[in-house]
Phi, psi and omega in degrees: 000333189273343201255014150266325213284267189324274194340291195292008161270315204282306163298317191273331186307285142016296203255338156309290152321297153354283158306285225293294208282341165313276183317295186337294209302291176299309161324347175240346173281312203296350184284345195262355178289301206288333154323309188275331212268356185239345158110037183260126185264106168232143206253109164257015176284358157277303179316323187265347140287329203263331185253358177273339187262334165286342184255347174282264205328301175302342188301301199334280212297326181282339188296320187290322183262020193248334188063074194233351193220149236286138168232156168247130179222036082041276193287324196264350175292328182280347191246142192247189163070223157313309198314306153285003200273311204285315183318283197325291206331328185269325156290353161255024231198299184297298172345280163341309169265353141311305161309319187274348076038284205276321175268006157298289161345294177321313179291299177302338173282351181274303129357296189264338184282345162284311179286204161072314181059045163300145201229143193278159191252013182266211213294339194269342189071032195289147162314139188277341197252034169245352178232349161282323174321341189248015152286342188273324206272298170298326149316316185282320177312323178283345217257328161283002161296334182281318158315304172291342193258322158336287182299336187293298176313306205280357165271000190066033162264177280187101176317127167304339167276337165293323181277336194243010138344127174250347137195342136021267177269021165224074165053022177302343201237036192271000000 
């Protein structure tokens, strides 16, 4: 129980960061509104990339146990039993290792962009591995959100995109 406890804090936190880089998002824009209207130039078009790519990435792992994200489930609808138990398995099991794939790469670009010292090139100069870091952080959180759901299947429990559905798997289209 404590170690479900931590995972959903750990998922909510995530998307609570998100949310954050969302407000972020407006925030540089309205400075840049409210910049021009005093004849002050302030440039949020990097920043506001930099935080549109941190609320995508941190978004991911709440978005997934939330069933929030597009799934084709065409092969898992038809398969019933075992059957469907090694289907999911295999899609999240691939799913998993993609991801984990990915926030490596992710971590090592961070990793050299640190060692290195790359500096993003517009007017603010930000160090690149402070907005690469939360792609790196949001691949790893998903990728262990794919991994608790991995283990979950092969426990016969029930996906967490499946319980939090809405309507797909609770027989509307049976």
């Amino acid at each position: 129980m404590a170690v479900r406890r931590l995972l959903d804090g750990l998922y909510l936190g995530s998307g609570y960061l998100s949310a954050l880089f969302l407000v972020a998002i407006a925030v540089t824009i309205v400075a840049q509104i409210v910049g021009r209207f005093f004849g002050v130039a302030v440039d949020s078009t990097e920043s506001a990339g930099f935080c549109l790519a941190a609320s995508t990435f941190l978004g991911l792992a709440y978005t997934f146990r939330h069933d929030g994200h597009i799934r084709v489930t065409l092969l898992v609808r038809l398969a019933s039993g075992p059957l469907g138990k090694l289907t999911e398995l295999w899609a999240v099991g691939f799913c998993a290792a993609g991801m984990a794939y990915m926030a490596y790469w992710a971590g090592d670009q961070v990793y050299f962009s640190f060692t290195f010292g790359e500096k993003s090139k517009g007017l603010l100069a930000i160090p690149l591995w402070i907005p690469q870091s939360a792609m790196a952080l949001g691949t790893g959180i998903l990728t262990i959100a794919l991994v608790d759901e991995f283990i979950s299947i092969l426990l016969g429990r029930t996906p967490s995109y499946v319980e939090n559905s809405t309507a797909l798997f609770q027989g509307e289209n049976d």
